[in-house]
N, C-alpha and C positions, 0 to 999 in steps of 0.2 A: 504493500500500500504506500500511496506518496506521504511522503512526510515532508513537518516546517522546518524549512533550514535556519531558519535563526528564530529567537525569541523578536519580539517586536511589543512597542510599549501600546497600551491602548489608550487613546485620548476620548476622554467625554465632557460634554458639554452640558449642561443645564440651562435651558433659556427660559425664562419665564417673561410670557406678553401679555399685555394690557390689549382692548380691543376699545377704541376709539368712538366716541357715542356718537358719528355721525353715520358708521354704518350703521346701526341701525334704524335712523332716517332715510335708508336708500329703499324706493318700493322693492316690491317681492321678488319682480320676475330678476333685479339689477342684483340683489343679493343670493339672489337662487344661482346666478352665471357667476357672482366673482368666489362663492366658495367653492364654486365647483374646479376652476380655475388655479385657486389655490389650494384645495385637495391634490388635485394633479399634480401642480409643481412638487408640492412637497411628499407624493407618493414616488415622480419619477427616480429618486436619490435613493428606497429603500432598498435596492437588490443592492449594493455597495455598504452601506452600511446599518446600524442598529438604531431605532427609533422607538420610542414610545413619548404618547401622548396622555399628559394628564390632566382633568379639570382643577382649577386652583378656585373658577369664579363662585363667589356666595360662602366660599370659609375666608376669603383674604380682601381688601376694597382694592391692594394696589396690584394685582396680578390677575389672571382670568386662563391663560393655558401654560404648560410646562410640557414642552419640546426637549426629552432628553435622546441625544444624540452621540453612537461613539463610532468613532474608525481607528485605523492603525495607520492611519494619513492625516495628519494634524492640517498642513493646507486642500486637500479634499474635504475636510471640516470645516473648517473655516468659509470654504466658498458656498458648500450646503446650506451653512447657519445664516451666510449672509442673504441668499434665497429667498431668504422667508417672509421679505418683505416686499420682494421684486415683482408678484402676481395676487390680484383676485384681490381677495380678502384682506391678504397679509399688507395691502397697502396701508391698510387701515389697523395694523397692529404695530405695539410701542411695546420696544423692551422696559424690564421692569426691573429685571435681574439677571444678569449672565453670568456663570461660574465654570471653570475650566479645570479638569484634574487629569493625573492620567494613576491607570493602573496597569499593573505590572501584568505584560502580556503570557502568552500559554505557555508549559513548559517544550522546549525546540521538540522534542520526541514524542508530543501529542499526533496524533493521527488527524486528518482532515474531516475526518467522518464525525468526531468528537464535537467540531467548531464547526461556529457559523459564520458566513463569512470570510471564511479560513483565517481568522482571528481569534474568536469571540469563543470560549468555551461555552458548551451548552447549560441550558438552567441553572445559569449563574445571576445576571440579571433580568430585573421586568419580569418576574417568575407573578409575582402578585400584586394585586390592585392596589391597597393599602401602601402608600411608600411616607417616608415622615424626612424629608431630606434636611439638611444645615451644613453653614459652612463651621468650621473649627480653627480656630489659634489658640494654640499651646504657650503655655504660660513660659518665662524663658528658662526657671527652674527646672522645668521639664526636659530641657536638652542638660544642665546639670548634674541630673540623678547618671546611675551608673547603666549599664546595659541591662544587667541581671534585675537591677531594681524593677526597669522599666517594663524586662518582660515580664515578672511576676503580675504587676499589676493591669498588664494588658491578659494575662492571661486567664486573671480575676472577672476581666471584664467578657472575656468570650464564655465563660461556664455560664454565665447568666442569659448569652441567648441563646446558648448552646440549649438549654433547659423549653426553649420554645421551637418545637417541630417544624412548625411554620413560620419563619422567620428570615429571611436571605439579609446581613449585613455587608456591605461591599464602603471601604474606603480609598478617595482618589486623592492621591497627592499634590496639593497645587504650588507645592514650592518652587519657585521661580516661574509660574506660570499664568497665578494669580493672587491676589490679597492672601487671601487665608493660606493656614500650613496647609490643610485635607478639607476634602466632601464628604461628609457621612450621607451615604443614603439607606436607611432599615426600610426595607420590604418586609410584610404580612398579609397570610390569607384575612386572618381578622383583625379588627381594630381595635377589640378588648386584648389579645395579646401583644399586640401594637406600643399599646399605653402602658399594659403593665410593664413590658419591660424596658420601656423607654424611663419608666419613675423607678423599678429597678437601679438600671445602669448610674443616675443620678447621681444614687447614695453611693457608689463607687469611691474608694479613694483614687482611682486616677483623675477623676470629676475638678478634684482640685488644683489640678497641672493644667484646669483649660484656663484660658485666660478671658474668651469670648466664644458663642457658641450659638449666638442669631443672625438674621431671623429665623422662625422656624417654618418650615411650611410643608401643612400637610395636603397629600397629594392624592387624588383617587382615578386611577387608570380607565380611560375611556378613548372609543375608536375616536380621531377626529372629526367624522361627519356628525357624530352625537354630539361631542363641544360644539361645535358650531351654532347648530340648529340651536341648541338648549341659550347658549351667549346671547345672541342675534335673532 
């Protein structure tokens, strides 16, 4: 079977947009063609990379979708993300918050069969609807502490959602790439396991090595033809 000749890093992106209150003063038939419009644009980009769309609008006033986005091509990303304002609909959407990380791509001796994309290890991400994302900055004592320190208490912190079946946590590192150190993003099939062990992790002593850990925002996975409709 072919295999990946090297490791490669994965870049993802988080956008969250705002949608503009003058589309929704455009009649029916004008908004019926420009989402359809911008459906398209931003379906033709999924065969290359990982997508998912989530509603933000009615839990947050300054956000309305989240567009997470990842490739093993950081400018194939970047021209994607820029996309999304270029047709339809998207003319009429304002970012609200962009956040950029990357995670540590497949091991080189994965098989292609494994990954999507021939990147992306399978159900790893976007596994469930329920997602609670934030950016994080670690406090500077935290680069301080010793190695062994650090992993006990990181290690403290994974028995705890280790203890929740349903639960995917994935963290993107955005040192030198954006503001914060990392992107936590916790997936859950439900959102009472969600909460408990987001108030869990809390009480963690690693908790006190962050230094900043908002905004917070919770996210709940929906096709984009449903965002839309449901916004507009």
């Amino acid at each position: 079977m072919e295999k990946i000749k090297k490791s490669a890093n994965i870049y993802s992106s988080f956008m969250f947009v705002k949608l503009q209150p003058e589309f929704r003063r455009l009649i029916s038939n004008e908004k019926i063609a420009a989402k359809q419009e911008f459906e398209n644009m931003v379906g033709s980009a999924q065969e290359k990379l990982f997508l998912r769309t989530y509603m933000v609008s009615g839990l947050r006033s300054d956000a309305d979708i989240l567009f997470w986005r990842m490739s093993d091509d950081l400018p194939y990303l970047q021209e994607v993300c820029a996309r999304t304002f270029s047709a339809g609909a998207g003319r009429y959407l304002t970012p609200s918050y962009c956040y950029l990380g990357v995670h540590q791509g497949p091991d080189p001796a994965a098989q292609r069969k494994d990954l999507d994309f021939g990147f992306l290890p399978k159900d790893t991400f976007g596994r469930y609807r329920y997602m609670l994302l934030h950016p994080v900055v670690k406090a500077h004592t935290w680069y301080e502490l010793s190695d062994e320190e650090r992993a006990r208490m990181q290690a403290a912190r994974e028995q705890v959602v280790s203890r929740y079946r349903d639960i995917q946590e994935n963290f993107f590192a955005s040192y030198g790439l954006d503001e914060p150190d990392m992107i936590v993003a916790r997936e859950a099939k439900s959102l009472e396991d969600l909460t408990a062990a987001t108030h869990e992790l809390r009480q963690q002593r690693i908790k006190s090595f962050t230094c900043a850990d908002k905004p917070v925002f919770l996210c709940l996975g929906r096709d984009l033809r449903e965002i839309m409709d449901a916004i507009s």
